[in-house]
Backbone bond lengths (Angstrom), bond angles and torsions (degrees), N, CA, C in turn:
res aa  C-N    CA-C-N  psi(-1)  N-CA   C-N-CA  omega(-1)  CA-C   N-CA-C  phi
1 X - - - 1.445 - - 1.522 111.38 -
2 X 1.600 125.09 -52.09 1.227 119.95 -166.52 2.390 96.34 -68.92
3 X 1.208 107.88 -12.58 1.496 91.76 -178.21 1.813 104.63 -76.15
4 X 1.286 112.28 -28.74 1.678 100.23 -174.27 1.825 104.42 -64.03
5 X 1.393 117.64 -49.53 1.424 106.47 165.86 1.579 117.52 -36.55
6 X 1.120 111.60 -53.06 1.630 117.18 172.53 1.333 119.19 -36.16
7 X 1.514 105.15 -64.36 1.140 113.92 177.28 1.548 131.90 -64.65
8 X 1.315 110.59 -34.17 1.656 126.35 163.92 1.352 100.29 -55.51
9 X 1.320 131.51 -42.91 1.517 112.34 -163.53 1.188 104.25 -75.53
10 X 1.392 121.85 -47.63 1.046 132.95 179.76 1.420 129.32 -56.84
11 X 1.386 117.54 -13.06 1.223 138.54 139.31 1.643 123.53 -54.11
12 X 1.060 117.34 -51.21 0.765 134.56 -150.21 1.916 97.20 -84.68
13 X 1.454 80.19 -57.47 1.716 76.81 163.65 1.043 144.38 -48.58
14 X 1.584 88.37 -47.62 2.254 83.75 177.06 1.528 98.27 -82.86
15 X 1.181 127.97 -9.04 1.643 116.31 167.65 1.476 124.25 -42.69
16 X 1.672 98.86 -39.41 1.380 131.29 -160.52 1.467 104.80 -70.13
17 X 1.980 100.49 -63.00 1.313 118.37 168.73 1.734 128.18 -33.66
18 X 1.655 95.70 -45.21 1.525 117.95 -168.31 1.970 84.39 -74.62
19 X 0.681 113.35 -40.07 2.276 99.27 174.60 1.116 94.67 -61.97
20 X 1.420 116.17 -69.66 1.724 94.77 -155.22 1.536 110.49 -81.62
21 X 1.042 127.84 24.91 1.877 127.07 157.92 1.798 99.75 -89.78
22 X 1.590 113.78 -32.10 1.686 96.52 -171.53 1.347 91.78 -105.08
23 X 1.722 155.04 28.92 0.796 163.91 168.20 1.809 101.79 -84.70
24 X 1.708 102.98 -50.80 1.330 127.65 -135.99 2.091 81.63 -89.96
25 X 1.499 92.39 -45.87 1.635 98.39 163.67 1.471 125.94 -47.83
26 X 1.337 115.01 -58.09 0.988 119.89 -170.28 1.778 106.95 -76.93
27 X 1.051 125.64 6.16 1.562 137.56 -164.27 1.648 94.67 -106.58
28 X 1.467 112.26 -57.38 1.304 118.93 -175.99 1.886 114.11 -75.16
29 X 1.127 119.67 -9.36 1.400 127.82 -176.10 2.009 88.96 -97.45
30 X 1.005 134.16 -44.69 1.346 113.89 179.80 1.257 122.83 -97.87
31 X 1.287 124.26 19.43 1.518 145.48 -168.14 1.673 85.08 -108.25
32 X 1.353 101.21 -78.52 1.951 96.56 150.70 1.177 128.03 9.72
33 X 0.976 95.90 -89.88 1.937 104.47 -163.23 1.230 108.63 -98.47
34 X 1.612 126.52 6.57 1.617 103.64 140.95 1.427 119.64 -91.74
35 X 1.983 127.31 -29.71 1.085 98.59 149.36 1.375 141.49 -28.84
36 X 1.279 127.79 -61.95 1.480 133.49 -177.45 0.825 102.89 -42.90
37 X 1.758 132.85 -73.32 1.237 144.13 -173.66 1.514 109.69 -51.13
38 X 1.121 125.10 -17.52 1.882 118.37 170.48 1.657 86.80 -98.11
39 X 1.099 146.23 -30.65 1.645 144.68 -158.18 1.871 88.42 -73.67
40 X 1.657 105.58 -38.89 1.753 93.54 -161.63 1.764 102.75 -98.01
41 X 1.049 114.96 -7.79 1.685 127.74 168.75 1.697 106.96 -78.64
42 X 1.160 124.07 -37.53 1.117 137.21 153.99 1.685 130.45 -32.26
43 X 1.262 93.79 -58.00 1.933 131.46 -164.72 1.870 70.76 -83.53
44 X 1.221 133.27 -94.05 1.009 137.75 -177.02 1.600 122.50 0.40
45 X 1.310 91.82 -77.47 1.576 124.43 167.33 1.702 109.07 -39.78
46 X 1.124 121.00 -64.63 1.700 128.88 -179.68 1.310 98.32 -61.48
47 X 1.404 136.92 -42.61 1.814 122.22 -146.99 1.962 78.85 -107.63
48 X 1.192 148.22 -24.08 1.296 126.29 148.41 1.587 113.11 -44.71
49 X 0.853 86.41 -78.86 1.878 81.90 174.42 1.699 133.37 -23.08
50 X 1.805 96.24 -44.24 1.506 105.60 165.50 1.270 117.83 -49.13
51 X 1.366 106.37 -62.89 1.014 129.77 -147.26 1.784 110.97 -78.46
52 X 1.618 115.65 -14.84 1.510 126.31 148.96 1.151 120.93 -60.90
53 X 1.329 96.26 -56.66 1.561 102.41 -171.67 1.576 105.59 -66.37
54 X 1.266 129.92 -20.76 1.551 102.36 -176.99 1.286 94.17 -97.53
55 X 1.803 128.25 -14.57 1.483 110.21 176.68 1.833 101.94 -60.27
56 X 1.465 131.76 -28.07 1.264 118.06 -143.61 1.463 96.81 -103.84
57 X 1.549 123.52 -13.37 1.586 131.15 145.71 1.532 118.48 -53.32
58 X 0.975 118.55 -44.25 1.577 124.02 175.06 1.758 89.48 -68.53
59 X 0.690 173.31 131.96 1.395 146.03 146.42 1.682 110.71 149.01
60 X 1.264 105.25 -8.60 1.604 135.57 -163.99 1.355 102.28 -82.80
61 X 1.560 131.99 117.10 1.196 135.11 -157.66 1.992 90.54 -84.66
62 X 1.452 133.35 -8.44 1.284 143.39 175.16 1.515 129.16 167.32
63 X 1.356 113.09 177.93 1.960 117.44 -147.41 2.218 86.53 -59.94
64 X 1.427 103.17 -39.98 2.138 95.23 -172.44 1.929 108.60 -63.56
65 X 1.329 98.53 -15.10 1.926 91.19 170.19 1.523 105.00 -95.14
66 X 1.088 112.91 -42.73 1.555 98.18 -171.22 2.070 101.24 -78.07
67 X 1.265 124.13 -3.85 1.433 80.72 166.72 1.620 96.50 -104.01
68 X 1.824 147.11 -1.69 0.894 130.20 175.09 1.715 103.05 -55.37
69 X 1.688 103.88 -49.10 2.144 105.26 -173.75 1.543 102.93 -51.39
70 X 1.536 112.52 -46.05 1.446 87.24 179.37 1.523 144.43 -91.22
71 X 1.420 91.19 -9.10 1.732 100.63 152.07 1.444 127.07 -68.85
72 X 1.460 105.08 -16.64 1.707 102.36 163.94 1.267 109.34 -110.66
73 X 0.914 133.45 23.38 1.666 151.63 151.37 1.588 92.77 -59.55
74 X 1.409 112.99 -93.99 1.296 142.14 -169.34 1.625 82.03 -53.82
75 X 0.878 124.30 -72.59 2.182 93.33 -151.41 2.025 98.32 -59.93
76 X 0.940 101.66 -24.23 1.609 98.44 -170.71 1.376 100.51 -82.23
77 X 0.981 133.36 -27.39 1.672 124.21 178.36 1.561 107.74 -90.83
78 X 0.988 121.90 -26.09 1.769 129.55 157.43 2.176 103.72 -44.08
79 X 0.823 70.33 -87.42 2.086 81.48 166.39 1.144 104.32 -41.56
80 X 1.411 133.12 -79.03 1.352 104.06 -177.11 1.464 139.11 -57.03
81 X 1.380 105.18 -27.48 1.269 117.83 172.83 2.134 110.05 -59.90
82 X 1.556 97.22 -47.18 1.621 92.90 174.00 1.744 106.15 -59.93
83 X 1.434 115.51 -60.60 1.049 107.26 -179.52 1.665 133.80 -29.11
84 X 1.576 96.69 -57.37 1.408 119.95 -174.13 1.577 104.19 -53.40
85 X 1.914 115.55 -33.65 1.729 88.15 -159.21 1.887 82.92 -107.77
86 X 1.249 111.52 15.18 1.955 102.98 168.67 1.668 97.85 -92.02
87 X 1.432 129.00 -13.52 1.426 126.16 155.98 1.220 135.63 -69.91
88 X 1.299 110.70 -16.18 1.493 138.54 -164.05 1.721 115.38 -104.76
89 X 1.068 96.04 -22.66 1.451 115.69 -162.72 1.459 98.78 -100.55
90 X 1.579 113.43 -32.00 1.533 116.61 -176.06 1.130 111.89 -89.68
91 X 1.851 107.93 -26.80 1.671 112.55 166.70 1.356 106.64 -52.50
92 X 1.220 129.14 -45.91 1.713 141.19 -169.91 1.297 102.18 -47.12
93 X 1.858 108.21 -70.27 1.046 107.17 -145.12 1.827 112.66 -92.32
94 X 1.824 116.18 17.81 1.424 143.62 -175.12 1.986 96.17 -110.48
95 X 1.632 108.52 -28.36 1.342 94.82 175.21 1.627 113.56 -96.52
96 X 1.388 111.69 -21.91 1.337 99.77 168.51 1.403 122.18 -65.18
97 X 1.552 107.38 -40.91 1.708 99.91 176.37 1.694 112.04 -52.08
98 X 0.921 109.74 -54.37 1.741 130.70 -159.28 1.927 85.09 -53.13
99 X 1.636 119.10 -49.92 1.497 129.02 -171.90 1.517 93.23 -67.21
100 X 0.896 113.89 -18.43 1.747 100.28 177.99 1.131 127.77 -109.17
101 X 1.193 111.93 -24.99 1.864 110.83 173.70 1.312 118.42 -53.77
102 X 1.546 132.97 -39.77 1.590 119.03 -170.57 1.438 94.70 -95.76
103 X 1.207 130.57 34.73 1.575 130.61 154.07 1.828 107.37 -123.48
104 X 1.192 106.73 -34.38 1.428 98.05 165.07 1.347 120.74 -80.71
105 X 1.429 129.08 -27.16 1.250 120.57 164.67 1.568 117.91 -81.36
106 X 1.350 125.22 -7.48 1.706 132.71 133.32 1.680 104.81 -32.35
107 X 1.141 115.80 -82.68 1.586 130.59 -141.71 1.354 70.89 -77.77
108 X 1.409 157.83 -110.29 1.829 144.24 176.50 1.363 93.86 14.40
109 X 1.106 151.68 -100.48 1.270 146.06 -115.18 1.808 97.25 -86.32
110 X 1.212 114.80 -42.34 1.396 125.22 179.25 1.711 106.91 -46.54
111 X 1.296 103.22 -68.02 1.571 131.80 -178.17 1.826 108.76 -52.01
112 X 1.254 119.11 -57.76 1.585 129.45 134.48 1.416 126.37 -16.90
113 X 1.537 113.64 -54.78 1.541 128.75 -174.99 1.819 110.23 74.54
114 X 1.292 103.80 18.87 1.671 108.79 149.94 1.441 120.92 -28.44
């Protein structure tokens, strides 16, 4: 008798477990696709930029404007580029938490005996 209790919990547990693994799925699949979607707004964002800056080189009344545009080409795409991957990096490390909570609050409830 005391093993069917055993076994119920223990049921019960990886029942628990089995939510927060498709919780932890479903966390990491939409963590997903707004990365991408900031990764291709991003890509966007930089090749606009190219694509000014060489319109405003063509466009250069002489050789002292076009290397001031492209020396602020280069420091401004430096910055964004730092910027862009300290955004990217926080997306990471805001989707891993978010991918882990309904599996750590799984293994909590198990450990608990919820």
């Amino acid at each position: 008798m005391a093993n069917t209790g055993f076994f119920d919990r223990m049921t019960d547990a990886f029942s628990g477990l089995g939510g927060g693994f498709r919780g932890f799925g479903e966390e990491v699949n939409a963590k997903g696709r707004e990365l991408n979607v900031r990764l291709i707004e991003m890509a966007q964002e930089n090749t606009e930029h190219g694509f000014n800056t060489a319109r405003a080189v063509f466009e250069a009344k002489d050789m002292s404007e076009v290397f001031q545009l492209q020396q602020s080409a280069v420091r401004e795409g430096l910055e964004r580029s730092v910027n862009q991957t300290r955004e990217i990096a926080e997306m990471f490390a805001q989707a891993t938490t978010a991918a882990f909570k309904p599996l750590s609050d799984a293994v909590e409830d198990v450990r608990s005996g919820d």
